[in-house]
N, CA, C and O atoms as a GROMACS GRO file, in nm:
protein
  348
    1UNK      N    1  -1.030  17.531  21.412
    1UNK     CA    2  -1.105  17.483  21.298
    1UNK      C    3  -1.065  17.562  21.174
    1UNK      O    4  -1.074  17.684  21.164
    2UNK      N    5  -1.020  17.480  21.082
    2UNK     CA    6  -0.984  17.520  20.915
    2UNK      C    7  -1.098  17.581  20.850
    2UNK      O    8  -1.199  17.511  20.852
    3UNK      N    9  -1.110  17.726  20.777
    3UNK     CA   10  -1.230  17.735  20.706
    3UNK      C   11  -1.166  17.714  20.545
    3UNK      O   12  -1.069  17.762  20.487
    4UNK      N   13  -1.256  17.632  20.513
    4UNK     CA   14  -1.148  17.613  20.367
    4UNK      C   15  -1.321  17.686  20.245
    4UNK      O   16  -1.429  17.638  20.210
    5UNK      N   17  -1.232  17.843  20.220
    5UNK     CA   18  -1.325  17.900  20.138
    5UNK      C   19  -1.374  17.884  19.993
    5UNK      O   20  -1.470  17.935  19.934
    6UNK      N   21  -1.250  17.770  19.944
    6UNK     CA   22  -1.258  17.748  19.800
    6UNK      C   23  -1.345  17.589  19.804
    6UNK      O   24  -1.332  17.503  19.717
    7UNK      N   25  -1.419  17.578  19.907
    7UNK     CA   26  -1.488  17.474  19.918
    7UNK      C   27  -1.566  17.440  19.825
    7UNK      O   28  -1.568  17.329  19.771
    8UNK      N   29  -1.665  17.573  19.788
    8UNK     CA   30  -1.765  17.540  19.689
    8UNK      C   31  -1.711  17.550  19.546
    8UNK      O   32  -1.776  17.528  19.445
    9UNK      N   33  -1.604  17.581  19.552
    9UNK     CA   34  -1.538  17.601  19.417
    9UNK      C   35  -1.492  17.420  19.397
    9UNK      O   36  -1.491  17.388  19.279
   10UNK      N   37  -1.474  17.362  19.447
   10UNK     CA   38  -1.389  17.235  19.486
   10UNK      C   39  -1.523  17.103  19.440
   10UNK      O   40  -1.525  17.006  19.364
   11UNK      N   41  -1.653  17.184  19.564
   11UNK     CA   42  -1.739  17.114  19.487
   11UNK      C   43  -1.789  17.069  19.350
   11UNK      O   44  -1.805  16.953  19.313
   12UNK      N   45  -1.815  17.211  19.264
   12UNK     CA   46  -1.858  17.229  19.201
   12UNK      C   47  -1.776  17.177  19.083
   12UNK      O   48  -1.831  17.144  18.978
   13UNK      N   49  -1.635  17.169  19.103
   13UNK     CA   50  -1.541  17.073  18.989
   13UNK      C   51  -1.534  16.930  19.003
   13UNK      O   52  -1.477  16.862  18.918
   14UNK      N   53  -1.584  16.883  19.099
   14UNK     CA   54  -1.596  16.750  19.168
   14UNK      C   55  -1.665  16.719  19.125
   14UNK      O   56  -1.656  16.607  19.075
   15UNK      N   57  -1.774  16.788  19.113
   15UNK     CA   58  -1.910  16.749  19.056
   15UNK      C   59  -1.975  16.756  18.892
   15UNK      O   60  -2.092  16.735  18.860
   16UNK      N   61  -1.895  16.780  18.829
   16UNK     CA   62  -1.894  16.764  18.652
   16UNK      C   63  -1.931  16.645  18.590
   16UNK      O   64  -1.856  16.604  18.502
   17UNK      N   65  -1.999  16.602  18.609
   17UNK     CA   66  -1.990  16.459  18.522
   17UNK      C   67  -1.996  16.530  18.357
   17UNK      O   68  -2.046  16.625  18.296
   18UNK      N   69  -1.904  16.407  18.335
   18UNK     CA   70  -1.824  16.431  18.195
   18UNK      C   71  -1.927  16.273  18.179
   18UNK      O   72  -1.934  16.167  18.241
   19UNK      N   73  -2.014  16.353  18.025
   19UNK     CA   74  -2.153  16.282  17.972
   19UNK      C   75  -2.146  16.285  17.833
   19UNK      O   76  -2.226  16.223  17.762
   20UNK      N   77  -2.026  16.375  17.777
   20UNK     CA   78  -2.079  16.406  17.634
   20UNK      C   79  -1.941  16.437  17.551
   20UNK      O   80  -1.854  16.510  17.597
   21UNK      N   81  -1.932  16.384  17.446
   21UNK     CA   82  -1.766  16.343  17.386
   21UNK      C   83  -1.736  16.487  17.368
   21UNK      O   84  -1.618  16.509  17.393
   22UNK      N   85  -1.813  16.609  17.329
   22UNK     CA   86  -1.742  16.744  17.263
   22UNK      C   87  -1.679  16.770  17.388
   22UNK      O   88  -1.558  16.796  17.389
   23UNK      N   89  -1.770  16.765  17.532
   23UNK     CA   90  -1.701  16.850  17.609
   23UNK      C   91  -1.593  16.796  17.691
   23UNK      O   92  -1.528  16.871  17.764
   24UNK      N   93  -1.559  16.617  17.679
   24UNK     CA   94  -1.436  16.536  17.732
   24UNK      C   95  -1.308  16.629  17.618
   24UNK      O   96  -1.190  16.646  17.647
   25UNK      N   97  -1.355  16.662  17.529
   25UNK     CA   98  -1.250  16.731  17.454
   25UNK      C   99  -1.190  16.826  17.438
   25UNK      O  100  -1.075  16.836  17.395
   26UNK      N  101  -1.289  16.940  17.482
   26UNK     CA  102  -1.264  17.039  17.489
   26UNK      C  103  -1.250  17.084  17.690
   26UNK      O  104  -1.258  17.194  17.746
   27UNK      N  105  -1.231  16.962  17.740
   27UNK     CA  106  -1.139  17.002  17.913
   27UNK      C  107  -1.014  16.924  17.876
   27UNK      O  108  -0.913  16.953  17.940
   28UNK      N  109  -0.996  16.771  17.725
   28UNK     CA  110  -0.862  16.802  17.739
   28UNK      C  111  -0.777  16.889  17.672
   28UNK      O  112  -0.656  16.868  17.674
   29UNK      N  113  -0.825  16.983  17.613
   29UNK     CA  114  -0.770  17.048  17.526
   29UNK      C  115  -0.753  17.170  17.635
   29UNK      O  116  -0.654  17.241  17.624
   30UNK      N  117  -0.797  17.182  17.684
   30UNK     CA  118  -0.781  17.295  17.775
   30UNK      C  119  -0.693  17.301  17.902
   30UNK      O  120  -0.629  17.399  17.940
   31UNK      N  121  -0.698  17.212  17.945
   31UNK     CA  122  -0.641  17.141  18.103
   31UNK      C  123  -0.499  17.106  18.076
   31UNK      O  124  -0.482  16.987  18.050
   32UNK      N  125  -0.383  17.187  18.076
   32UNK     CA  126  -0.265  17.048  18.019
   32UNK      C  127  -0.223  16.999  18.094
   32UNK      O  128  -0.235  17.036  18.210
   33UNK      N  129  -0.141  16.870  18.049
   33UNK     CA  130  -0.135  16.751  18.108
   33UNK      C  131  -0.031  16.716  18.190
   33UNK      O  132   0.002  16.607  18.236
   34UNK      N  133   0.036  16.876  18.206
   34UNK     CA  134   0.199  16.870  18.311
   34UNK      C  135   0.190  17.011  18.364
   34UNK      O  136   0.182  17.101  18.281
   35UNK      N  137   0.189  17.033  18.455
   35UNK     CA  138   0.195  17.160  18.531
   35UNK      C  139   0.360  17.223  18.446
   35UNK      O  140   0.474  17.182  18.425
   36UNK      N  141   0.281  17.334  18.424
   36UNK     CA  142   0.386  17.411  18.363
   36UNK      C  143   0.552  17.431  18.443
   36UNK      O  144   0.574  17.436  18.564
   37UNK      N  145   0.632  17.437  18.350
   37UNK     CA  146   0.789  17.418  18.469
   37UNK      C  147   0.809  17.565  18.465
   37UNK      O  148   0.760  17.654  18.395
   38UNK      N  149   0.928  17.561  18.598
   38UNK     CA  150   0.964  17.682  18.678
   38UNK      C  151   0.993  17.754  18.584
   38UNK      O  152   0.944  17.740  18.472
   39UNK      N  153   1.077  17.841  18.616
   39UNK     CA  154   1.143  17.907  18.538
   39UNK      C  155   1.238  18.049  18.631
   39UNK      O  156   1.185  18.105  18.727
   40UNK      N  157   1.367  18.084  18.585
   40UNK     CA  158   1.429  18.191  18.646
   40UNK      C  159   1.470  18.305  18.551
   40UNK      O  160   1.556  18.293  18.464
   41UNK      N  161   1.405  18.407  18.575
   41UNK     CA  162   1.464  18.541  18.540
   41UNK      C  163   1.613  18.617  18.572
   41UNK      O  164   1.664  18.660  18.676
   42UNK      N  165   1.650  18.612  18.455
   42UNK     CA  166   1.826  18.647  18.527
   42UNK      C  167   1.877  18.751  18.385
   42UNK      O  168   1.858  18.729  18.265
   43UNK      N  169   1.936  18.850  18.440
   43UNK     CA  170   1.998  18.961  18.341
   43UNK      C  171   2.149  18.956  18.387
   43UNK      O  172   2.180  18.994  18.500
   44UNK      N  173   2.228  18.917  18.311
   44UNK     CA  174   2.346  18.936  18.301
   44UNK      C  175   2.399  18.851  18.425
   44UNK      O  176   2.456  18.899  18.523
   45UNK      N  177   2.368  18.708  18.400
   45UNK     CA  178   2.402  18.595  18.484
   45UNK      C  179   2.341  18.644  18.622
   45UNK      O  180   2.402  18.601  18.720
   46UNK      N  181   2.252  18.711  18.644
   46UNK     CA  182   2.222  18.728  18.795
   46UNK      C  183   2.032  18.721  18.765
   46UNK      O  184   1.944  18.754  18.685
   47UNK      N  185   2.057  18.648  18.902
   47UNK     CA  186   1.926  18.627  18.948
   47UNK      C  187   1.811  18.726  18.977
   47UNK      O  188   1.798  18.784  19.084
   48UNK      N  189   1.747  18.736  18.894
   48UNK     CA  190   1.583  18.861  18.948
   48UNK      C  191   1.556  18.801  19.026
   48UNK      O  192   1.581  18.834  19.142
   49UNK      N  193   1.497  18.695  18.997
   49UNK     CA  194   1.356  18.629  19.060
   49UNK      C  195   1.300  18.462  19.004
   49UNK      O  196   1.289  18.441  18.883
   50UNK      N  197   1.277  18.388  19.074
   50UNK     CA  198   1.228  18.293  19.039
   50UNK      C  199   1.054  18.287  18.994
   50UNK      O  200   0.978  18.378  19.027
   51UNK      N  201   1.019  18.197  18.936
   51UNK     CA  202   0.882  18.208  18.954
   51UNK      C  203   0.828  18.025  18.932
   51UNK      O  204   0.807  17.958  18.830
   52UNK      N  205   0.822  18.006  19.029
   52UNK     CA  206   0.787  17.846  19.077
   52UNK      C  207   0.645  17.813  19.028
   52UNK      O  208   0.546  17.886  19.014
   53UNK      N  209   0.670  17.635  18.999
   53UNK     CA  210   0.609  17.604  18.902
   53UNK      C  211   0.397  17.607  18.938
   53UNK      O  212   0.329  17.586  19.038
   54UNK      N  213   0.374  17.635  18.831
   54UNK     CA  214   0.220  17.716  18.807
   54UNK      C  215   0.102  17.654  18.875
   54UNK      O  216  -0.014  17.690  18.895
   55UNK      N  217   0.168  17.557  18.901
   55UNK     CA  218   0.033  17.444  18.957
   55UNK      C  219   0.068  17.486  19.108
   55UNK      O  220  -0.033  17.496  19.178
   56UNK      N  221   0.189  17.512  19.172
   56UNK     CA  222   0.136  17.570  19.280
   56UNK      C  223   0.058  17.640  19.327
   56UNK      O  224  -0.026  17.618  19.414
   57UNK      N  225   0.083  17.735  19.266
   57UNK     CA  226   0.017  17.865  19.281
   57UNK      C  227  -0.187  17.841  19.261
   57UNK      O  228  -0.291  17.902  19.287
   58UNK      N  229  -0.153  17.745  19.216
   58UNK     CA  230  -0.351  17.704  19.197
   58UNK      C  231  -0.374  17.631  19.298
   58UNK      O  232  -0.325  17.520  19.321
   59UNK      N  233  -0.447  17.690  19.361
   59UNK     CA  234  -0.518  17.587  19.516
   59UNK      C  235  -0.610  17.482  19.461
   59UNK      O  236  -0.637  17.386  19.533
   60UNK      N  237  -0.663  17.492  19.331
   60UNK     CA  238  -0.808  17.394  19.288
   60UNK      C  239  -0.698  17.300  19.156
   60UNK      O  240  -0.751  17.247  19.058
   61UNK      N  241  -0.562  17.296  19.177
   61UNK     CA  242  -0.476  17.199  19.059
   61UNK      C  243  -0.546  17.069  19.100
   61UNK      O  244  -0.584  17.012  18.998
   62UNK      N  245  -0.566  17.024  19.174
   62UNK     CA  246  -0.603  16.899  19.226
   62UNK      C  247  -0.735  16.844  19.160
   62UNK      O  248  -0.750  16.731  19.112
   63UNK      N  249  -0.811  16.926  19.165
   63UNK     CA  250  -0.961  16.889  19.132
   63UNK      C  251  -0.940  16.956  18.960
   63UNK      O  252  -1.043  16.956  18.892
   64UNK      N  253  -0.849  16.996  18.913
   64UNK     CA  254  -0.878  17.015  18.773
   64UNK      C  255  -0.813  16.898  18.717
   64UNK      O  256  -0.864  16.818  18.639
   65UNK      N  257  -0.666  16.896  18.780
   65UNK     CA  258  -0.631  16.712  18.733
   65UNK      C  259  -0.747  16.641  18.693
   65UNK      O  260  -0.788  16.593  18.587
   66UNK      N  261  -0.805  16.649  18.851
   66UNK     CA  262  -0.922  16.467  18.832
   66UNK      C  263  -0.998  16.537  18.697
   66UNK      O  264  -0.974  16.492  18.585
   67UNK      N  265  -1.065  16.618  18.712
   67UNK     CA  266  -1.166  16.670  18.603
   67UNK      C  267  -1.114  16.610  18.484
   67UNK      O  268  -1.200  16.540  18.431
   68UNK      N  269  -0.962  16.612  18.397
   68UNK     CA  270  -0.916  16.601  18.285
   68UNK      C  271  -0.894  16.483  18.296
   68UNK      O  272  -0.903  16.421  18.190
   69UNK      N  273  -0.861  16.409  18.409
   69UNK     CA  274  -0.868  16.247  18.404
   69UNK      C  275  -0.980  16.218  18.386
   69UNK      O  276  -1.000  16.160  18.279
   70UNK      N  277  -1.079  16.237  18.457
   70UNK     CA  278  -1.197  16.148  18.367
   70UNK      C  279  -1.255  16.196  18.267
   70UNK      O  280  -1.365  16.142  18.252
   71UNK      N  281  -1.226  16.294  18.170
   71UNK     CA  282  -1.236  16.324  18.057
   71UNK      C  283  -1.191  16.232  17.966
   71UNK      O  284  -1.256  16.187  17.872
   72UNK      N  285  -1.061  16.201  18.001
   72UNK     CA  286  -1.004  16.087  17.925
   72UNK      C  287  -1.032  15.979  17.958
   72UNK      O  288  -1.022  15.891  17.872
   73UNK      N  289  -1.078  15.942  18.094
   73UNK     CA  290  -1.154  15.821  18.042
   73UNK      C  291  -1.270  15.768  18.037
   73UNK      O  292  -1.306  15.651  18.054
   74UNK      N  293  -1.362  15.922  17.997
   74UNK     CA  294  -1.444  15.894  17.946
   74UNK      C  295  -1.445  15.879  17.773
   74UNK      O  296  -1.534  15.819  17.714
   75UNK      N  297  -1.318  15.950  17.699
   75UNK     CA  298  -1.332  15.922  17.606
   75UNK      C  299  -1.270  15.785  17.539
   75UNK      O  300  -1.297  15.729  17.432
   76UNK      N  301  -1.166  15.748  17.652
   76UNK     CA  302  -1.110  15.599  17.638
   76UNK      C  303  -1.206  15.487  17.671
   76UNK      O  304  -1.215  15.388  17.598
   77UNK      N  305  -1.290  15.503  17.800
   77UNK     CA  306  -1.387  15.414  17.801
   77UNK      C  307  -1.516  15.378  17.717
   77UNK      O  308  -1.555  15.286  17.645
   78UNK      N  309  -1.567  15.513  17.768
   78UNK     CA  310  -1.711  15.491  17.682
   78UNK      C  311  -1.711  15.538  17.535
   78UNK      O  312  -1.799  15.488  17.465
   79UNK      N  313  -1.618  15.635  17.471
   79UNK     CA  314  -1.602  15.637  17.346
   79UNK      C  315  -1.512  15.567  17.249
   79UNK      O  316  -1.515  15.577  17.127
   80UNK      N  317  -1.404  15.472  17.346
   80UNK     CA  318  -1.317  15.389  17.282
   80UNK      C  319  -1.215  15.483  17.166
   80UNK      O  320  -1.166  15.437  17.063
   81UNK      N  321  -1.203  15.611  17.214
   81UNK     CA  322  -1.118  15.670  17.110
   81UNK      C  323  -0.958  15.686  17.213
   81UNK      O  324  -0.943  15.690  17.336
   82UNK      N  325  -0.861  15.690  17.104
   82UNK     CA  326  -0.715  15.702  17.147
   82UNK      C  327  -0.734  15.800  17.151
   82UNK      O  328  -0.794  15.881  17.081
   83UNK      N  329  -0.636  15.802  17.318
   83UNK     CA  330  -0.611  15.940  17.385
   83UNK      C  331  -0.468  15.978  17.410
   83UNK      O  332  -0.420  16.053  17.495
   84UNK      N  333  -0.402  15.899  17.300
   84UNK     CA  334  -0.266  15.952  17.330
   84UNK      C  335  -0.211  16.123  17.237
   84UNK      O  336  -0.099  16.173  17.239
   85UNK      N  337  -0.316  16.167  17.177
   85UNK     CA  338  -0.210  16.303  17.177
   85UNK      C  339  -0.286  16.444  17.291
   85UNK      O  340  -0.306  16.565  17.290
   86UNK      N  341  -0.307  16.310  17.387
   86UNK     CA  342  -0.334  16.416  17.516
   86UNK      C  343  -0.266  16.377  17.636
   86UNK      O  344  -0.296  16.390  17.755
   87UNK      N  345  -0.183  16.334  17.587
   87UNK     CA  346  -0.081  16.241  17.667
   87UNK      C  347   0.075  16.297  17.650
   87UNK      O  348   0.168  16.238  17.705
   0.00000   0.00000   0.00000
């Protein structure tokens, strides 16, 4: 049996209802909208170290996605405002 400890953490982002236009704005302003890219450390054409891309490394990327998706459409739906420079 799996104990999955970030459970209540998982809940508790699941569970946001997005109700109110300041704060659909201020999770998309916060949340961005592409998991940050890799990147390699290298001195004098040689390889340090990699450091792989950021959304891995977050066990709760999943549930912050959805969170910023329905931010946007709560502000596309129920506020009818363009959401393309969060896009």
């Amino acid at each position: 049996m799996k104990i999955d400890c970030l459970k209540p953490f998982r809940n508790l982002i699941n569970s946001i209802q997005i109700e109110n236009k300041n704060l659909a704005h201020i999770i998309c302003k916060l949340i961005p909208n592409q998991c940050p890219f890799e990147s390699e450390v290298r001195i004098f054409n040689h390889l340090l170290f990699s450091i792989p891309p950021l959304c891995k490394l977050n066990p709760l990327y999943e549930e912050v996605i959805a969170l910023r998706f329905r931010a946007l459409c709560f502000l596309a739906d129920n506020c009818s405002e363009n959401i393309s420079q969060y896009c």
